[in-house]
VEXTITOR-847229 format. One record per residue: y, z, x of N, C-alpha, C in turn. Coordinates in steps of 0.05 Angstrom, whole numbers, plus 32768, in hexadecimal, padded with zeros to 4 digits. Layout:
! VEXTITOR-847229
YZXYZXYZX/...
***
This chain:
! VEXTITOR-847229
7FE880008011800080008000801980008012/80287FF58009804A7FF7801A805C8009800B/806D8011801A808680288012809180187FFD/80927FF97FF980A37FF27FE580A07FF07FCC/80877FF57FC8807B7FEB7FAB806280047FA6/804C7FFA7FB7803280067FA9802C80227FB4/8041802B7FCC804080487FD6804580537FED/804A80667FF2805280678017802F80698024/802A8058803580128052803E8009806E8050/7FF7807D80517FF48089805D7FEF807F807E/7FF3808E80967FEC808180B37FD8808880BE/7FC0807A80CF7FB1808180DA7FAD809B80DE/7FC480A380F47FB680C080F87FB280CE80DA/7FC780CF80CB7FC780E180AE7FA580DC80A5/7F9880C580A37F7C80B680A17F6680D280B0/7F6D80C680CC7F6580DA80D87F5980FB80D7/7F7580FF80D77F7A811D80CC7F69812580AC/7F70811180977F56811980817F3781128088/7F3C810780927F1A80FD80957F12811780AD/7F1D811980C07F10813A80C77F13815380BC/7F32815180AA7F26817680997F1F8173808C/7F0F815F80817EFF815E80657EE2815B8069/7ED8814F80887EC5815380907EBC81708097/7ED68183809F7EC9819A80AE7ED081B7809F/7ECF81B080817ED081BC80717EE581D18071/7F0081C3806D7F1D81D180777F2281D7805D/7F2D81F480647F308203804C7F4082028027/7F5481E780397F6B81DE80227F5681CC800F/7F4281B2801D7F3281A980117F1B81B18003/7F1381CE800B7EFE81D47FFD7F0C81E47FE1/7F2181EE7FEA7F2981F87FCC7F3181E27FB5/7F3981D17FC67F4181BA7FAD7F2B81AD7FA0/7F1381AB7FB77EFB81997FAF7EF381B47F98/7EF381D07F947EE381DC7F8A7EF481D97F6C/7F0881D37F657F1281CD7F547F0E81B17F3B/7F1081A37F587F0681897F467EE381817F3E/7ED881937F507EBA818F7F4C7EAC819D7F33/7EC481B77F2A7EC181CB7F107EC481B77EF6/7EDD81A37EF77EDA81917EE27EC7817D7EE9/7EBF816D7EF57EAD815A7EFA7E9A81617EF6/7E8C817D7EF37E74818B7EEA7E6E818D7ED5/7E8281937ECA7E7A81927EA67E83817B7E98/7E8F816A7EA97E87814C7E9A7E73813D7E9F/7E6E81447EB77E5181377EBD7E3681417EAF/7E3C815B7E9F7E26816E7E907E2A815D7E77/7E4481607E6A7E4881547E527E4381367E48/7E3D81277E647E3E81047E5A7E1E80FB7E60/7E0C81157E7B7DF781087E837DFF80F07E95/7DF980DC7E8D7E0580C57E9C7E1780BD7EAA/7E2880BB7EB57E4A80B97EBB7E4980AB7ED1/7E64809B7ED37E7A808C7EE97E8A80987EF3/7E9180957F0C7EA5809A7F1D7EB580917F2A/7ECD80947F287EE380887F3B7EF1809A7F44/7EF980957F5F7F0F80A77F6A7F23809A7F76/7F3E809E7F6C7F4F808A7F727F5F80947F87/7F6C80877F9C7F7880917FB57F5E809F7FB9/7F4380997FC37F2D80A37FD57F3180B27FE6/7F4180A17FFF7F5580B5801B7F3580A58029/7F2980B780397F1B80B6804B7EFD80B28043/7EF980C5801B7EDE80C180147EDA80D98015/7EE480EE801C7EDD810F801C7ECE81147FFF/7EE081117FEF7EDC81177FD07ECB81047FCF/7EC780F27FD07EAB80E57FC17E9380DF7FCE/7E9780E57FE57E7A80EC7FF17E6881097FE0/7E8281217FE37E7981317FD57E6E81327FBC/7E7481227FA97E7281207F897E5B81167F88/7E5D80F87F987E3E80F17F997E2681017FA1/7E2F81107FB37E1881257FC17E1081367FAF/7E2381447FA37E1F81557F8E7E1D81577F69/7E3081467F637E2B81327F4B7E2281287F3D/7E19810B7F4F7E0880F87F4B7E1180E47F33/7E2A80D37F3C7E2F80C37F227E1B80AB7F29/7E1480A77F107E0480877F117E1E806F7F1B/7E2E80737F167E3C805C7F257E5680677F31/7E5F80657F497E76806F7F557E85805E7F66/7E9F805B7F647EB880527F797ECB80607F7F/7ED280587F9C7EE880677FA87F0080547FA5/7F2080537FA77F27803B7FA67F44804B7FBA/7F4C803B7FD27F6380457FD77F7780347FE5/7F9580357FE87FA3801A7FEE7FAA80268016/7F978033801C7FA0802A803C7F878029804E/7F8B800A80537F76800080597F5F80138078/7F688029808A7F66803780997F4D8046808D/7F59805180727F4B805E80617F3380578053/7F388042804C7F1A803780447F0D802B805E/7F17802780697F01802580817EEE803C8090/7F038050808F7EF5805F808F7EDC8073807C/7EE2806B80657ED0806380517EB5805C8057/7EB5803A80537EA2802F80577E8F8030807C/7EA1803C808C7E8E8047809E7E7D80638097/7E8A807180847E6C807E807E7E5A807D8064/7E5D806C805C7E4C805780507E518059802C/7E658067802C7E788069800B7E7880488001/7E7E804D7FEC7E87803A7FD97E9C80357FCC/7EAE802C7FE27ECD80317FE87ED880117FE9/7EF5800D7FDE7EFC7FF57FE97F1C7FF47FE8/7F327FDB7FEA7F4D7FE47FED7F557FDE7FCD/7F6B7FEF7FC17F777FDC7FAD7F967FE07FB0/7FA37FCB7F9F7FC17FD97F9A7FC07FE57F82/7FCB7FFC7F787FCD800B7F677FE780067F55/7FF57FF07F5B800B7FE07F4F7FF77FCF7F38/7FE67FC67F447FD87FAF7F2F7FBD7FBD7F1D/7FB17FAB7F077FA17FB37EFB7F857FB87F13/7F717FC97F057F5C7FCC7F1A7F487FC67F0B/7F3C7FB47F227F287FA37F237F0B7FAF7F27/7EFF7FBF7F107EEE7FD47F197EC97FCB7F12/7EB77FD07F197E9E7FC27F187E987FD87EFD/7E9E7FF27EFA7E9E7FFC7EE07EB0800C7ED1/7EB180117EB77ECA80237EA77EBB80407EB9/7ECA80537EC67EC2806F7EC57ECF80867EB4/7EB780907EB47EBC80A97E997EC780C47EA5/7EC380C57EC87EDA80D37ED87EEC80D07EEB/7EFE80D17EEB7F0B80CD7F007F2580DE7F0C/7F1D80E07F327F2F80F67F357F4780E47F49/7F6080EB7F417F7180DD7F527F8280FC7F5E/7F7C81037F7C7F8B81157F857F9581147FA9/7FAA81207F9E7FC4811B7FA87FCC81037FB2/7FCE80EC7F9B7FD680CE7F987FEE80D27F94/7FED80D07F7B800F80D67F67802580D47F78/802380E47F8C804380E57F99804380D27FB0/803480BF7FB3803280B37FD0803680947FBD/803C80917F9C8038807C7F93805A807B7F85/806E80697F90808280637F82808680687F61/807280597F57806D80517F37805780577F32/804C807B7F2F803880857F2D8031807F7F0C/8043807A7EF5803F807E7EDC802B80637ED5/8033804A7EEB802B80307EEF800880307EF5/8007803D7F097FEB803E7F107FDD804D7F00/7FE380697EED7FDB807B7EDA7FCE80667EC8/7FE480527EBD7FDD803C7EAA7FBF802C7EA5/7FC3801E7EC27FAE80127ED27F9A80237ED2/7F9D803C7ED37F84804C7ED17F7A80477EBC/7F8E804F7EAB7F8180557E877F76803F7E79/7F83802B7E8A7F6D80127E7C7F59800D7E8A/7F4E800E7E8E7F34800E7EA97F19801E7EA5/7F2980397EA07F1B80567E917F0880537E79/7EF6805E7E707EEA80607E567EFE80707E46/7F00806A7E297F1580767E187F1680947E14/7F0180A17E1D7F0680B67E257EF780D27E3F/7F0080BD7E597F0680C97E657F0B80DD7E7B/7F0880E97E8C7F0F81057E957F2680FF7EA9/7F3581047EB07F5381017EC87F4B81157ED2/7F44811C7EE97F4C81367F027F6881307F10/7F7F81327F137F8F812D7F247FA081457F2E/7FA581477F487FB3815D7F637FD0814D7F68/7FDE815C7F707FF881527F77800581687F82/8011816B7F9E8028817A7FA0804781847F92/804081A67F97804F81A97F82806781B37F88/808181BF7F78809881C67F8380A881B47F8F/80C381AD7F8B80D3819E7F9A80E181A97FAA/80E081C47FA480EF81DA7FBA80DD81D87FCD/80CC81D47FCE80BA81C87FEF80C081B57FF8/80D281A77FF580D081907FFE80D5818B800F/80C88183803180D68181804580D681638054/80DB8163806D80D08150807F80BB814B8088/80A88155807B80868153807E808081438065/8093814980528083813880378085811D8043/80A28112804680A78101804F808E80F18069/80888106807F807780F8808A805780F08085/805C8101806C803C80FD805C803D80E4804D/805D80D68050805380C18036805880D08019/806780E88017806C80EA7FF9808380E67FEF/808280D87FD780A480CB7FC180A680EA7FBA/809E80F57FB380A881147FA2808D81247FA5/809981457F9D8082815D7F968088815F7F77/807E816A7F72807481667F4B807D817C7F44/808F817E7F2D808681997F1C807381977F05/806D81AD7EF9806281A47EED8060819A7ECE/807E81927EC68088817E7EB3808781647EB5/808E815C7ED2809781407EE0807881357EDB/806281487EE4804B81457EDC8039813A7ECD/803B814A7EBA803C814D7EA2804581307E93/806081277E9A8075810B7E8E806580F97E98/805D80F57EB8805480E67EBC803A80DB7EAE/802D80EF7EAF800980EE7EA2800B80E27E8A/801F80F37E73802380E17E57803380C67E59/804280BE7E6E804E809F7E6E803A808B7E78/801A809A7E828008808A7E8D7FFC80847E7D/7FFD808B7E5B7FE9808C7E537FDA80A67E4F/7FD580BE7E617FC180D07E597FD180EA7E56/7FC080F97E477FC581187E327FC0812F7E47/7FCA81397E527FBE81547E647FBD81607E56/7FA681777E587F9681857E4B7F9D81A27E5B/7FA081A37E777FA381B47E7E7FB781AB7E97/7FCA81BA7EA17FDC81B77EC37FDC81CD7ED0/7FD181D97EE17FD681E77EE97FE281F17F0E/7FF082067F147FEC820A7F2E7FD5820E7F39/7FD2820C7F527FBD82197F637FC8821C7F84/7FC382267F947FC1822E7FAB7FDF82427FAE/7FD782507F9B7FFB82647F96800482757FA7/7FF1827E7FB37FFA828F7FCB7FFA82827FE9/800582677FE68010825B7FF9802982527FF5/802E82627FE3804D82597FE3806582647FEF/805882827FED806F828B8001807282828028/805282868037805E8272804B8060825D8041/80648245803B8068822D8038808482298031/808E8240802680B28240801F80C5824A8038/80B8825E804580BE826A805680C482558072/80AA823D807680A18236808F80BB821B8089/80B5820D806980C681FC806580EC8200805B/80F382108054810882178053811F8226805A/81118240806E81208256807C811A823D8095/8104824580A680FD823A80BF8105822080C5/80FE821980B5810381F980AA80ED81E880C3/80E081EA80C680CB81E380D780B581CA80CE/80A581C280D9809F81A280CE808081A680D9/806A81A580CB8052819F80D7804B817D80EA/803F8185810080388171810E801E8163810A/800B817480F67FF8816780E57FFD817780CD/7FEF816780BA7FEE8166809E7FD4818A809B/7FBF818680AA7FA5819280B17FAC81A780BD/7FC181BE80C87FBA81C480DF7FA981DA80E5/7F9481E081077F8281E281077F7C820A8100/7F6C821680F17F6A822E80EA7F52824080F4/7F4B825181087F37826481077F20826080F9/7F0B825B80F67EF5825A80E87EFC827280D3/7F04829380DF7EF7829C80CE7F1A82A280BD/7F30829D80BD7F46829480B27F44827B809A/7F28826A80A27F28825980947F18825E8078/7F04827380867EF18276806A7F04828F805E/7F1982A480667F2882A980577F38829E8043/7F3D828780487F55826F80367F3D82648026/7F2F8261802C7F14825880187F1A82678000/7F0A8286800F7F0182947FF57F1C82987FE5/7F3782A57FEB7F4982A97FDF7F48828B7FCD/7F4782767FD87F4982587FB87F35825F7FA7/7F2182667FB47F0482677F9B7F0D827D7F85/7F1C82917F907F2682A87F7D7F3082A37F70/7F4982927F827F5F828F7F697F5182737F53/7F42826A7F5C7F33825B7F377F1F82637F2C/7F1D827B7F3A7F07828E7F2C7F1882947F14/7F2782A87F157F3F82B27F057F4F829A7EF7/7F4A82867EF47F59826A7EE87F7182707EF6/7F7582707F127F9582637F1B7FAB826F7F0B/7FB082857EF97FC582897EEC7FDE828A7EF1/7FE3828B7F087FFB82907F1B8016827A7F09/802E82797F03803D82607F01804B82567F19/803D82577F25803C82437F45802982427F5B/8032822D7F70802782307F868029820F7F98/802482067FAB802081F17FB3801A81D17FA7/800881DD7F9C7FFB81C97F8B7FF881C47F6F/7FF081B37F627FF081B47F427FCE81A97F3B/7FC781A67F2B7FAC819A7F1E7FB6819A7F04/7FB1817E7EFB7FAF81747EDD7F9081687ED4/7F8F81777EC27F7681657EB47F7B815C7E98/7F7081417E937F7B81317E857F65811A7E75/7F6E81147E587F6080FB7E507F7280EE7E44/7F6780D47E3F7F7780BA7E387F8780CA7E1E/7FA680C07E1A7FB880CD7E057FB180BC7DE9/
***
């Protein structure tokens, strides 16, 4: 994808950088994966059968997993930087490039699909939502993540490739201008908000990776504290991140 139209392209290293914390089970990814794998569970209970798509793939983290654990009878990854799906199809996913500007060209309608942390890396996110919803079976499941707060907003978003952080109205507007009904929005990772306000707005300081590297046993702390906080449904009204779940409106 390009900055002008279909998205700010993510860069190799950024490529990089997901495809090893998602290989080595880094703490930000396992709490998100444990999130989206809680809804993908009980749709996959509820349909028996089911399709998959994951839109903005990244590296294949998430759908290596799904498949592993899952098991959709039919699954695609689809993502617009070509780095990314290469890296993909070197480990042997079922991944390929698209623009997310145009309609998608899919081998089947899927009955889930998780698009996370896309949204803000896509100019005309309401555009590609669209494209989703026609594509989709009429009803359904949306998993979607997005960075949250604009009071975060620093010179890291920017080097991540992100147009904006989300509240969770803008959210919300977007999802129903795509086409789909959220059912639920919520925060999650809420007790990263105070460093993350602190690091980005007093300090004003800039990460040099997106990943950076944590203690093993620092890491399975940040673990368990995410598994808690969706143990307890996330109640918090904030935090880093958002999760919408969603069906066609």
């Amino acid at each position: 994808m390009d900055a002008q139209g279909a998205g700010r392209e993510i860069t190799a290293q950024h490529v990089a950088e997901l495809s090893a914390a998602d290989s080595a089970g880094y703490w930000w990814y396992a709490v998100r994966q444990g999130h989206v794998e809680a809804h993908l569970r009980r749709e996959a209970a509820r349909r028996g059968d089911w399709t998959y798509l994951d839109l903005g793939c990244g590296a294949g983290g998430v759908l290596r997993r799904v498949l592993d654990t899952l098991s959709p009878v039919e699954s695609l990854g689809l993502d617009g930087t070509q780095d990314a799906v290469d890296v993909g199809l070197s480990r042997g996913l079922p991944v390929r490039y698209a623009d997310f500007r145009k309609p998608l060209d899919l081998p089947f309608e899927p009955h889930a699909v998780t698009c996370l942390d896309v949204l803000e890396h896509l100019e005309d996110p309401v555009l590609a939502l669209r494209h989703l919803r026609e594509a989709a079976v009429p009803d359904a499941l949306l998993v979607a993540t997005v960075p949250a707060h604009p009071g975060l907003w620093s010179p890291w978003d920017e080097a991540c490739g992100h147009h904006r952080r989300y509240t969770r109205a803008t959210l919300g507007e977007h999802l129903a201008a795509g086409g789909w009904r959220p059912e639920r929005i919520r925060y999650f990772f809420s007790w990263c908000v105070p460093p993350a306000w602190w690091s980005r707005r007093v300090r004003k300081t800039v990460q040099e990776v997106e990943f950076p590297p944590v203690p093993p046993l620092v890491n399975k702390a940040m673990t368990l504290a995410g598994h808690v906080e969706r143990a307890v449904g996330a109640p918090l009204p904030f935090g880093t991140s958002l999760l919408a779940v969603a069906r066609p409106g």
